[in-house]
N, C-alpha and C positions, 0 to 999 in steps of 0.2 A: 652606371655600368660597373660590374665587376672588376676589378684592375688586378693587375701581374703583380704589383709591386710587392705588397706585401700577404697577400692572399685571402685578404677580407670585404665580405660584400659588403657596398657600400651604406655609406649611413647617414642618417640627417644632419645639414650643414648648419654651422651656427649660427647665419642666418634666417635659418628655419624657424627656428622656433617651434613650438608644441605645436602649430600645423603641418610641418614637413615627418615630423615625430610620429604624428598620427599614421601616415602613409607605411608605419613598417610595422613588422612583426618584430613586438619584444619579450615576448616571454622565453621561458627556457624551460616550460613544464613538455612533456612528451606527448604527442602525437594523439589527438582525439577524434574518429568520425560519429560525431554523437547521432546523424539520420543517415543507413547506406541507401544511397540511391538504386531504386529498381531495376535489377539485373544486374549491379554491380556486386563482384566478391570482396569484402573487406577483409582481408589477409595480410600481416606483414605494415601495415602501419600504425596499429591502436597499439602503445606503449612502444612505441619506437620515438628514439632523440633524433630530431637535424642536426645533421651531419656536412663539414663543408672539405674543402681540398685539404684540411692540415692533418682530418681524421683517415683521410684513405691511402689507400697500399701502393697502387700504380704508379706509372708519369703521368705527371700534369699537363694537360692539354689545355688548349686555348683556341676553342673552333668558331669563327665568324661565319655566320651565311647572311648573305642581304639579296634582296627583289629591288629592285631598282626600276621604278616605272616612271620615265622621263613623259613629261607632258601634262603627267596627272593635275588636278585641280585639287584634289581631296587636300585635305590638311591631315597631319600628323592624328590630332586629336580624331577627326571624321574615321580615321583608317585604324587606328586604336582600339574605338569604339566597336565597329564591325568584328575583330580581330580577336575583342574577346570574349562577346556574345554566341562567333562561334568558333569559337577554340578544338573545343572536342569535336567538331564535325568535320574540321578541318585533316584530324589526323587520318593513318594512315586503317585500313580495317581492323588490322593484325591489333592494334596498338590505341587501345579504348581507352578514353578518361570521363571521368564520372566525376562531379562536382555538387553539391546541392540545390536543388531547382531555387530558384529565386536569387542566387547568389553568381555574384562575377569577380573573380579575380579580386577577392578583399584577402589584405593582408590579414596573417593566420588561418586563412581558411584552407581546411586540408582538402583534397584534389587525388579522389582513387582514380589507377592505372588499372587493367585487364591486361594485357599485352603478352605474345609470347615472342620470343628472343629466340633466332634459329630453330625453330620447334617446339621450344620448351616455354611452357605456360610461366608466367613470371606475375603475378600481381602485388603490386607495391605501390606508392603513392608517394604526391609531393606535397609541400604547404608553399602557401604564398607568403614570399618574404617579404615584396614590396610592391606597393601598386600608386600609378597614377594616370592620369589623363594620357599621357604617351607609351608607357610605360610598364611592365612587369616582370618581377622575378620570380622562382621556384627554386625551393634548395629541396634537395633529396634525405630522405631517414635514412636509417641505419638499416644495412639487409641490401636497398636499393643496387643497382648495378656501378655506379657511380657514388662518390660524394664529392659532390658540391655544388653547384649554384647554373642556371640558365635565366638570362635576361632576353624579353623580349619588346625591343621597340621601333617606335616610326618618328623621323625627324627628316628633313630639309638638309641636302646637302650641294650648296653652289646650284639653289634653284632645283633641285632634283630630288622625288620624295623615294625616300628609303625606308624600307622596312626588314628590321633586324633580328638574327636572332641568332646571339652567342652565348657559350658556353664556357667555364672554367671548372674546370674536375678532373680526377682522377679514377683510375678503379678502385672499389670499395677490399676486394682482397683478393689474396692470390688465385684462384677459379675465376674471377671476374675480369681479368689482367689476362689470362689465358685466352679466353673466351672474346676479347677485345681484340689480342692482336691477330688469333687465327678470322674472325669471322664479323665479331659483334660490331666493331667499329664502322666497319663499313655500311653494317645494317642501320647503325642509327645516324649516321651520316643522312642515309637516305630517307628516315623518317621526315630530318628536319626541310629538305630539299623540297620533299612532298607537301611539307604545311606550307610551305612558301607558294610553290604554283598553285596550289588548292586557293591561296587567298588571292591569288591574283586574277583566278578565274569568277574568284565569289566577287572582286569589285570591277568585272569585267573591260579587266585593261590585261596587256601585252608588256612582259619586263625582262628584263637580265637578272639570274641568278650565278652568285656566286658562292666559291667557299675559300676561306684560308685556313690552314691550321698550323700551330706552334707550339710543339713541346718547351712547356713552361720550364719544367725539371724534369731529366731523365732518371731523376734516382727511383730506384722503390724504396717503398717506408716498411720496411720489416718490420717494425714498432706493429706496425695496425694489420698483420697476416693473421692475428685474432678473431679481426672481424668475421673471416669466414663461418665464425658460430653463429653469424643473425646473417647469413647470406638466404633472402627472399628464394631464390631456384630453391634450394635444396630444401628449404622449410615448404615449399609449397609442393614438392614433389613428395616429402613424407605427409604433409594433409591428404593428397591423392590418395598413396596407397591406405591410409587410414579409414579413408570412408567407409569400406567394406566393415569395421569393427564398429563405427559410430553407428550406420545402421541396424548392426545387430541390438546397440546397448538400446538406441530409441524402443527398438521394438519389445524388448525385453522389459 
């Protein structure tokens, strides 16, 4: 899980070893979807860096949701399993994720988004930071609406199976900070509300959904008000109106 402490996803424990090592994403080269899957737009993620809470502008937030389905029999791992077979089917229509056919939730594997954000078309994408049998993370590029990190998993708690799915980030820069406290927040509040009941209807049980959230740090980071140069809206609002000229140059 993510931690408050000091703002770093977490990492393989030294009693891991080169097996726990394997479960993460370690490189630090940039963002690559080498096959885009059919019908998805690859925009806004090929040469983009992951980016986590320390690179973005906003306050840091810290959003838990969990499903809480008492009675269940399923195990962590059983409910896991389901959870990320179908991930993308689970979200919300607006808000498409695209992934490579054959592939689930492996660390490094990049992960296109479609989605539009209060009306506006946004596609950008995540990679997987970390994956296991209960367990997965996704950190955001550079552009994204957010940087930094959402964990999602399923564990036992006091006999009770829980499935989770928190967040630690910030806004990526000043329009995204804007756009957060008039409208967007709330919007993807409700994205993640929505994966929740969707999986609870796909493992055909009845649960309690909740949310907390915690501003981590109220500050802004004026340092990273830069970012808005790789801000995803605006780059993919100028692809938009561009297309009218790329069709001429094809044609020509």
């Amino acid at each position: 899980m993510a931690t408050t402490s000091n703002y770093l996803p977490p990492t393989p424990d030294e009693n891991g070893g080169q097996r726990n090592a394997a479960l993460y994403w370690t490189q630090t080269s940039t963002l690559h979807m080498s096959d885009t899957p059919t019908g998805a737009l690859n925009l806004n993620v090929d040469g983009r860096v992951a980016v986590g809470p320390l690179q973005g502008f906003g306050q840091l937030w810290q959003k838990t949701y969990q499903l809480r389905l008492p009675g269940s029999i399923m195990t962590p791992v059983e409910v896991m399993q389901e959870w990320k077979a179908n991930f993308a089917r689970f979200q919300p229509p607006d808000n498409r994720f695209y992934a490579v056919q054959g592939r689930s939730m492996e660390p490094g594997q990049t992960i296109l988004i479609n989605a539009t954000m209060t009306g506006i078309a946004l596609p950008t994408g995540v990679i997987v930071l970390y994956a296991d049998d209960e367990s997965f993370a996704l950190m955001t590029p550079q552009g994204h609406p957010e940087a930094g990190w959402i964990t999602f998993s399923a564990y036992t708690e006091e006999s009770e199976l829980v499935c989770e799915v928190q967040s630690l980030a910030r806004a990526s820069d000043p329009l995204y900070e804007i756009g957060f406290r008039l409208l967007g927040s709330q919007v993807q509040e409700q994205i993640w509300v929505h994966v929740l009941k969707e999986l609870a209807a796909h493992l055909q049980q009845e649960g309690q959904i909740s949310m907390e959230k915690v501003c981590v740090d109220s500050r802004i980071q004026w340092s990273a008000a830069r970012n808005i140069w790789q801000n995803a809206a605006i780059h993919s609002m100028l692809y938009t109106l561009s297309l009218p000229v790329r069709k001429l140059r094809r044609k020509a």
